[in-house]
C-alpha positions in Angstrom: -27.0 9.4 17.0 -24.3 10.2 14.4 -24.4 7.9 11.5 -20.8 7.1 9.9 -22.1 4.8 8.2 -24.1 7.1 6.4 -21.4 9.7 5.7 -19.2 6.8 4.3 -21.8 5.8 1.9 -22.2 9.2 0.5 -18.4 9.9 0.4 -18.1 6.6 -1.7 -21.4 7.4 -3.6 -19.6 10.8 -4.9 -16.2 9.7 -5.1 -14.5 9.4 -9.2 -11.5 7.1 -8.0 -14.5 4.1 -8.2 -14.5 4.2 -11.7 -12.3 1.3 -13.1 -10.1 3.0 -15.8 -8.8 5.1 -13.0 -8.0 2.8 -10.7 -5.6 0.6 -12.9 -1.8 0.5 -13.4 0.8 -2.1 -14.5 3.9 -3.4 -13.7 5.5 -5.8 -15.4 3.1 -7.4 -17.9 0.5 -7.2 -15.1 -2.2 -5.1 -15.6 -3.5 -4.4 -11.8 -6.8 -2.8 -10.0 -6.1 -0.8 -7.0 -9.0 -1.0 -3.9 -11.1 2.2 -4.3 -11.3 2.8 -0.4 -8.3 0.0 0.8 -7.9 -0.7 4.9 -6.5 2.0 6.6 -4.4 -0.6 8.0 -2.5 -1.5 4.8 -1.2 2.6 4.6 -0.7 2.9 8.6 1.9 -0.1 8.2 3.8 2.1 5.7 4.5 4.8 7.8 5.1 2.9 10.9 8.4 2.0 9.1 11.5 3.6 10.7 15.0 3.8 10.4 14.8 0.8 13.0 13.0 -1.1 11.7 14.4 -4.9 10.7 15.0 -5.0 7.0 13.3 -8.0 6.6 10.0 -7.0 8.5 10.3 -3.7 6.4 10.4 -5.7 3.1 7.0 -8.0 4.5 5.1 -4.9 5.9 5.7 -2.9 1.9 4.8 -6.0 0.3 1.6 -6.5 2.5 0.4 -3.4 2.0 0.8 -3.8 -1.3 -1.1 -6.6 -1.9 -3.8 -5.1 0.8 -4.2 -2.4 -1.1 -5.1 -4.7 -4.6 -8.4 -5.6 -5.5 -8.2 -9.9 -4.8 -8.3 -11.3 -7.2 -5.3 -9.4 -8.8 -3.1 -10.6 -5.6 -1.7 -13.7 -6.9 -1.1 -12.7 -10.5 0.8 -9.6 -8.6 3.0 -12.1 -6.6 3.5 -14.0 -9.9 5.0 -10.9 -11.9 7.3 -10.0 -8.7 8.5 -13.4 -8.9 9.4 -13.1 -12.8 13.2 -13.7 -13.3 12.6 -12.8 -16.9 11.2 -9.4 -16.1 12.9 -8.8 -12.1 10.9 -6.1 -9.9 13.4 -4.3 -8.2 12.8 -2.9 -4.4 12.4 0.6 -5.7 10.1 -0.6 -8.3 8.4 -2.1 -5.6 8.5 0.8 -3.5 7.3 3.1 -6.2 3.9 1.4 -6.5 3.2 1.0 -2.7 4.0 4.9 -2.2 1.4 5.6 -5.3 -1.0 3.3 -3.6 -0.5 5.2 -0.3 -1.3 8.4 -2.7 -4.1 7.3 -4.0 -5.5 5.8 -0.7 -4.9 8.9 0.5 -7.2 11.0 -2.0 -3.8 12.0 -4.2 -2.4 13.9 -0.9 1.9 14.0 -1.8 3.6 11.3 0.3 6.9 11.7 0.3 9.4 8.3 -0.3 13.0 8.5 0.9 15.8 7.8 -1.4 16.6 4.1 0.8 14.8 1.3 2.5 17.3 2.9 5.3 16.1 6.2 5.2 12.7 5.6 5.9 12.0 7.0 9.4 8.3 9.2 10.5 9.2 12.1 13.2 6.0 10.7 15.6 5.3 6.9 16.7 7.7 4.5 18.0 11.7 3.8 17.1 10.2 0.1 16.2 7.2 -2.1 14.5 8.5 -4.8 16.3 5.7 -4.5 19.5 3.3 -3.1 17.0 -0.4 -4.4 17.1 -0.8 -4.1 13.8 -0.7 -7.5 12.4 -1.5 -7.1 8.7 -1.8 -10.3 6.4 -3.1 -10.9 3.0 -3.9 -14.0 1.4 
C-alpha cells in the first residue's frame, strides 16, 4: 500500500520554507507568518476567480485565502491592520500579498496577477464560483 502520508512527512522534513525567518512579511505595521504548507483549498479559490465572477464574492474569496493561508494566531491582527484608516490597505496591496502567498504555497512557481480585479479570468474551470463546492471560511 502506498503511504502518502509518509512522502508528506519527508517532503516537510526536507523542506527550508519551515524555517521562521523565511516565512515572514509585513504589511502595514504587521509583522505576519505565512503557513509553511497552507490548504490547497485557500490557493484553488484564487484561481477559480473569473472575469464573472461577482465583485463582492471575488473580494471575500482573496481575503479568505489570505487569511487561510496565515499562521492563526496572526489572523486577527491581519484583519486589524486592513482595517487601519490611518495606514489604508488598498485592493492591490491586498492582492499583492495573496498572489505572493499563492507563490510561496506553490514552492516559488511565478503566478501571474492581472492588472484588475476585472481582469482576473483562468482559461479552464467554470465562467462562475457561484455553484462552486468550495466553501472556504476562516475564523
Amino acid at each position: 500500500m502506498k503511504d502518502f502520508n509518509k512522502s508528506r512527512q519527508e517532503r516537510r522534513a526536507d523542506d527550508p520554507v519551515d524555517m521562521l525567518e523565511d516565512r515572514q512579511f509585513q504589511l502595514g505595521d504587521g509583522v505576519f507568518t505565512r503557513l509553511s504548507h497552507p490548504p490547497y483549498q485557500a490557493t484553488k479559490a484564487m484561481v477559480e476567480i473569473t472575469e464573472n465572477t461577482d465583485g463582492l464574492r471575488v473580494f471575500s474569496i482573496v481575503e479568505n485565502a489570505v487569511l487561510a493561508m496565515l499562521e492563526p494566531q496572526d489572523r486577527d491582527r491581519f484583519r486589524q491592520v486592513v482595517a487601519n484608516e490611518n495606514d489604508p490597505i488598498s485592493w492591490e496591496d491586498l492582492l499583492e500579498v495573496a498572489f505572493w502567498l499563492v507563490g510561496e504555497a506553490s514552492g516559488g512557481r511565478p503566478t501571474t496577477r492581472s492588472q484588475s480585479s476585472t481582469d482576473m479570468s483562468s482559461e479552464p474551470g467554470t465562467d462562475s464560483t457561484e455553484n462552486s463546492s468550495l466553501a472556504l471560511v476562516v475564523d
